[in-house]
N, C-alpha and C positions, 0 to 999 in steps of 0.2 A: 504494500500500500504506500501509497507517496507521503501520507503523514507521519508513516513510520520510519524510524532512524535505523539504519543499514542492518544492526546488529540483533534488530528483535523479526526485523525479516527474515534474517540466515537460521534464526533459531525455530522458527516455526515449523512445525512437520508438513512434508512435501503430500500432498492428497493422493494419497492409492488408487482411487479410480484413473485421475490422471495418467499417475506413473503406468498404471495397467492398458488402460487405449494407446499410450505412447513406445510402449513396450509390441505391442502389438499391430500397432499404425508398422514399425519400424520391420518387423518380421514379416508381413503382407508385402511391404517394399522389396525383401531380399526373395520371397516367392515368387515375383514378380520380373523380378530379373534373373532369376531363375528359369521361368516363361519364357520369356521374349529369346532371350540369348539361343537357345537351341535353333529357333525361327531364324534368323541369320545366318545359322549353319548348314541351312538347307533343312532342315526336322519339320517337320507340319505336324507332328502328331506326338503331342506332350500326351501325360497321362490326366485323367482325369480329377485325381485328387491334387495333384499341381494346378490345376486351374482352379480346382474348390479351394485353395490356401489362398489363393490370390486374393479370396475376398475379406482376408484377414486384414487389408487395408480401410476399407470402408465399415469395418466392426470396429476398429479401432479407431478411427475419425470420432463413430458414434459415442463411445464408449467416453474418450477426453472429454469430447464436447459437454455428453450430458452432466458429467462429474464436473466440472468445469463452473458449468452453467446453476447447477444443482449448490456449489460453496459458493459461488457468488453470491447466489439466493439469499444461502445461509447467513456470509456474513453480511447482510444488507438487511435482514431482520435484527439482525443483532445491533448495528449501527443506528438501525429507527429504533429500538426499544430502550437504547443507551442513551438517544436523544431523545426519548419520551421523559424517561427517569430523572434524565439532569432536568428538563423543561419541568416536571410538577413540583421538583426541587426546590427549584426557584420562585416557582410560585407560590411555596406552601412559605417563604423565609418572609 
């Protein structure tokens, strides 16, 4: 977060679903090149489950995004209720 000081960012744990889609975007990509390369060699007929791995790219897209999208959520509920909390705060002083 940008109002955060460098050090309490490094410390915060990195979100699993992310690292999980990313981890899996990145293996789709190496299937993928996998794919293709043989097709250059003159090969037209990869096997089937090389092709079904390929989609390991767009699960993994899905996969960061919604995790992604999902702690956003989260810390944005957090940030309105922490700004609700100090506002009644103030109100009640």
């Amino acid at each position: 977060m940008p109002g955060q000081p460098q050090s309490e960012r490094a410390s915060q744990p990195r979100p699993r679903g992310v690292l999980i889609g990313i981890v899996l975007f990145v293996l789709g990509l190496a299937f993928v090149i996998a794919d293709i390369t043989p097709f250059f060699a003159g090969d037209h007929n990869t096997p089937l489950w090389l092709n079904l791995a390929c989609l390991l790219v767009p699960i993994g897209f899905a996969v960061a995004g919604w995790s992604g999208l999902r702690i956003g959520r989260e810390q944005q509920r957090a940030a309105v209720r922490e700004l609700h909390s100090t506002a009644n705060h103030d109100v009640a002083e």
